[in-house]
N, C-alpha and C positions, 0 to 999 in steps of 0.2 A: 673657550675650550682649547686645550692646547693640542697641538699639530698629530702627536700619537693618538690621544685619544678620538680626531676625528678619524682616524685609519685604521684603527680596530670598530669604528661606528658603520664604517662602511664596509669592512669587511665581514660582517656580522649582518648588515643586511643581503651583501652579496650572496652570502653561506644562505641565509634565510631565504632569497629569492632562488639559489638553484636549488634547494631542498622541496619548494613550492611548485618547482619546474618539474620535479622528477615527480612528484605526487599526481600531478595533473597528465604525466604523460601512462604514469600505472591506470588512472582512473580509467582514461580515454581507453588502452589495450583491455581490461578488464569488459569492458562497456560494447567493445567490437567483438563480444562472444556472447552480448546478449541479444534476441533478436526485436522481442516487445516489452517496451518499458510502460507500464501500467502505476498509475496513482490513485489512490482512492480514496475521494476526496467528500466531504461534506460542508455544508455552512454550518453546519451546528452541531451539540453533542445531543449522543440519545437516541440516534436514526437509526444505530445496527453496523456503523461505519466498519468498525473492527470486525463483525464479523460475518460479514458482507466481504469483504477480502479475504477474509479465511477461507469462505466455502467458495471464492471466485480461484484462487489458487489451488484448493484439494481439488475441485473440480476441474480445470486445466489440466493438474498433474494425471489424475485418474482418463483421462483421453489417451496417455500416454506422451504429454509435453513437458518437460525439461523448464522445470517450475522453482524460480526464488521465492520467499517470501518476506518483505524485509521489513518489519517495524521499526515507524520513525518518530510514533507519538511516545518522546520523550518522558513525558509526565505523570503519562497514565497507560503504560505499555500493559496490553492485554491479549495479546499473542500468544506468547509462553505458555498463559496457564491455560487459555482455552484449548490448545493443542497438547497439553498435558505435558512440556518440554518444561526442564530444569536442568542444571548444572550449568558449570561457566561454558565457552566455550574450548574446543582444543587448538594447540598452535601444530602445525607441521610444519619442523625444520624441513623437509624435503621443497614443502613448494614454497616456506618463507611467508606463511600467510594465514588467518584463523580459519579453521574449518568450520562454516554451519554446524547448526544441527540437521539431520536428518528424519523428516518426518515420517514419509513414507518412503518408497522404491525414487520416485521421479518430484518429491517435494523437501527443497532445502532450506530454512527457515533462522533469521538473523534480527534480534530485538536488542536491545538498550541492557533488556532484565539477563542477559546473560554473560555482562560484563561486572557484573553487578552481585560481588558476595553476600551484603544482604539483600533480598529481593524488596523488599520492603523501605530501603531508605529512598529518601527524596533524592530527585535530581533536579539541580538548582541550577542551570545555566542559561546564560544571556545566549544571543542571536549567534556572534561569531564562532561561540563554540560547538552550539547546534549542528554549522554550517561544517566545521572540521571534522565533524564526526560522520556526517551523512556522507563527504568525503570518502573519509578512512573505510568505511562499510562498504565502499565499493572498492578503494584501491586495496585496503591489505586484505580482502576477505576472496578466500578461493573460491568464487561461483560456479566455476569452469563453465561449459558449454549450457548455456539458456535457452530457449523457446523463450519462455514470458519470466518478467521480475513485476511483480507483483509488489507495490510499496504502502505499506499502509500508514497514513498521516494522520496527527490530530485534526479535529473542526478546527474551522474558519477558514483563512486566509493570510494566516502569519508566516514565522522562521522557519518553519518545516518545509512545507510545501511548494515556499519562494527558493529554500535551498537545491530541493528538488529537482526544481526549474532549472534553476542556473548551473547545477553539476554533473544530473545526469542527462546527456544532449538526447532528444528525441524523445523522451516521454510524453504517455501518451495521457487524458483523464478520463476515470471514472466517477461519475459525481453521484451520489445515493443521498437519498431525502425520505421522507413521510410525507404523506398524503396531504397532512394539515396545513394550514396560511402559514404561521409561524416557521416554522419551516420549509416553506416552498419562497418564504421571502428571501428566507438568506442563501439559498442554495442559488438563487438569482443571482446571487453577490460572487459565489464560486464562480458559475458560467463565468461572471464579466473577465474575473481574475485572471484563469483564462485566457479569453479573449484577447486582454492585457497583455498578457506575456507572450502572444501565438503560439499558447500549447496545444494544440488537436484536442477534441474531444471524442472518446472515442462514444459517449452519450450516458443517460441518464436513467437509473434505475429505483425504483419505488418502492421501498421496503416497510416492512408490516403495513403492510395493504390491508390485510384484513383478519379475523383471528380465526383458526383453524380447531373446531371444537375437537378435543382428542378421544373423545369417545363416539360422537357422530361423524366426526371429518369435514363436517358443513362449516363452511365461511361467511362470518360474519364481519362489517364495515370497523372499523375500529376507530380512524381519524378521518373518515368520510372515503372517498373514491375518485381516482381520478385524476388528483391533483398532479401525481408526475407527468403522468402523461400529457396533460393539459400545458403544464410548466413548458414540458421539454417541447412542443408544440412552438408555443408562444413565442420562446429564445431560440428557436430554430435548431434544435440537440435534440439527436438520433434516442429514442425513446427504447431501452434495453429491456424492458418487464417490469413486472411487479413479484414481490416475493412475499407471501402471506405470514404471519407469525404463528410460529409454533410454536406453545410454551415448553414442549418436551429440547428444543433447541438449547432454548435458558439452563435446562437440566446436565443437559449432553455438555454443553462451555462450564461450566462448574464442574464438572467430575471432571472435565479436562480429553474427553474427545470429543467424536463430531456426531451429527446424527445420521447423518449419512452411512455409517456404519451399524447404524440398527435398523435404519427403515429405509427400506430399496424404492418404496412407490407413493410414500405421503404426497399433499400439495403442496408441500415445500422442497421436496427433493424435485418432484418433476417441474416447478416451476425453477428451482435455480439450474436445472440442467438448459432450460431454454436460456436462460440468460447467460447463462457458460458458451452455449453455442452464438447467440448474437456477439458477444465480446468477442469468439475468436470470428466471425465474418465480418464486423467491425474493422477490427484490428488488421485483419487482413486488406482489407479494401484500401484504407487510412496508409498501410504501409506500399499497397502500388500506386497511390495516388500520388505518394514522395518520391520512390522511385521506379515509375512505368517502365 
C-alpha cells in the first residue's frame, strides 16, 4: 500500500473513531435524564413478553411517572400496533433529534416499525447493526426527562439484550415466564444471563397464570401453578406476581388499545396494578442499594 493511501486509511479511522466518541458521549447525556432503566426480558417466545411491558409502562405512566417505551425486538416488533401507533416518526430541527410518539399525557413510545415505510417488510440484520441502532434510539432520540424507560426485547438471550447491556449503563431486568417446565427452564437461562453480565434483577413475574372466565370472572389453572414463583424462589429473584389471562386482553392488542381502558376492576387489571407497584418498590430499593 502506498504511503497516501495509508493516511487517508488512517484518517478515515480517526474521523470514524471521533464520530464513535461523540455518539457515546450523546448516549451517556441522553441516559443521565433517565432515572430507571427496565428490560423485559424472557427465555422464550409466547409468555406475553410484549405485552407485559406494554401494560408495565401504561401502568407507570398512569401513576403519574415520566414513562419511555422502547421496542428493541427487531424482528417481530409488536408495540405499534398493540398501542394502536402508526406513522414514521417526526424530526425536530429545534432539538436536532426524532421525536417519539406519544401515547398518552406521561407515555412516549419508540419501535423499529416506525422507521419503517412499510410496516410489513423484514428486517434482516446481523448483530453489529442491531447494536448501532439500539444506540442511535437513545442518542438521537429526544426522551427528555424520565422516571422509567421501559425496553422491550425479543426471547432469549441474543443481540438485543446483550446490546442493551452494554449501552444503556445501569439497566435494570424484568424477566416474565409461564407457569409450565418449558418455560421455566429457559427463563433459568435469562436469570444466569444476567447473573453474567451483573445486571440487577429487579425479579420475576408470572404471566397467564391462569384463565379468567369473562362471563364468571372465575380463574382457572391454564399451564399449572406456581411455577414462577417456585423458579424465582429457587434462583433466589424477587418474585413480582402473577398476572392471570384475559382473553378480552388478546381483543383489546388487536384493535390496537389497552384493556385497561375499558375495564377499571377485572383480575387482571388489579393484579398487574400490584405488579406495577412491586416494580416501582423494587426499583426503588435496587436503585438506594447503588447509591445509599
Amino acid at each position: 500500500m502506498e504511503t497516501g493511501e495509508t493516511n487517508v486509511g488512517n484518517a478515515c479511522d480517526h474521523a470514524h473513531h471521533e464520530e464513535a466518541g461523540e455518539e457515546i458521549i450523546k448516549v451517556r447525556e441522553r441516559l443521565s435524564h433517565i432515572r430507571h432503566k427496565l428490560i423485559v426480558m424472557s427465555g422464550k417466545g409466547g409468555v406475553g413478553k410484549s405485552s407485559v411491558a406494554a401494560y408495565l409502562a401504561i401502568g407507570l405512566g398512569r401513576l403519574g411517572n415520566r414513562v419511555g417505551l422502547l421496542d428493541v425486538d427487531f424482528h417481530g416488533p409488536s408495540i405499534p400496533r398493540m398501542l394502536g401507533i402508526s406513522g414514521m416518526f417526526r424530526f425536530s430541527e429545534k432539538e436536532q433529534a426524532l421525536m417519539p410518539h406519544e401515547y398518552e399525557d406521561h407515555l412516549k413510545v419508540v419501535s423499529i416499525e416506525c422507521l419503517l415505510e412499510d410496516r410489513d417488510a423484514a428486517v434482516i440484520w446481523r448483530g453489529p447493526m442491531k447494536h448501532g441502532v439500539i444506540r442511535q434510539f437513545i442518542s438521537e432520540v429526544d426522551w427528555g426527562e424520565l422516571d422509567y424507560l421501559v425496553i422491550d426485547s425479543p426471547p432469549g438471550t441474543g443481540d438485543e439484550p446483550l446490546s442493551v447491556a452494554q449501552t444503556i449503563e445501569g439497566t435494570r431486568a424484568v424477566i416474565v415466564t409461564t407457569p409450565q417446565e418449558i418455560a421455566l427452564a429457559d427463563v433459568r437461562k435469562s436469570i444466569n444471563f444476567c447473573h453474567h453480565l451483573a445486571m440487577p434483577i429487579v425479579g420475576l413475574v408470572e404471566n397467564m397464570s391462569g384463565y379468567v372466565c369473562p362471563h364468571c370472572m372465575q380463574e382457572s389453572p391454564l399451564f399449572g401453578r406456581g411455577g414462577g414463583r417456585r423458579t424465582a424462589e429457587q434462583m433466589n429473584v424477587h418474585f413480582l406476581g402473577a398476572l392471570p389471562f384475559d382473553p378480552r386482553l388478546v381483543e383489546a392488542s388487536d384493535l390496537g388499545h389497552t384493556l385497561t381502558e375499558r375495564e377499571k376492576a377485572s383480575p387482571f387489571t388489579l393484579a398487574l396494578s400490584n405488579f406495577v407497584s412491586e416494580v416501582i418498590q423494587r426499583s426503588e430499593a435496587l436503585a438506594e442499594e447503588q447509591h445509599p
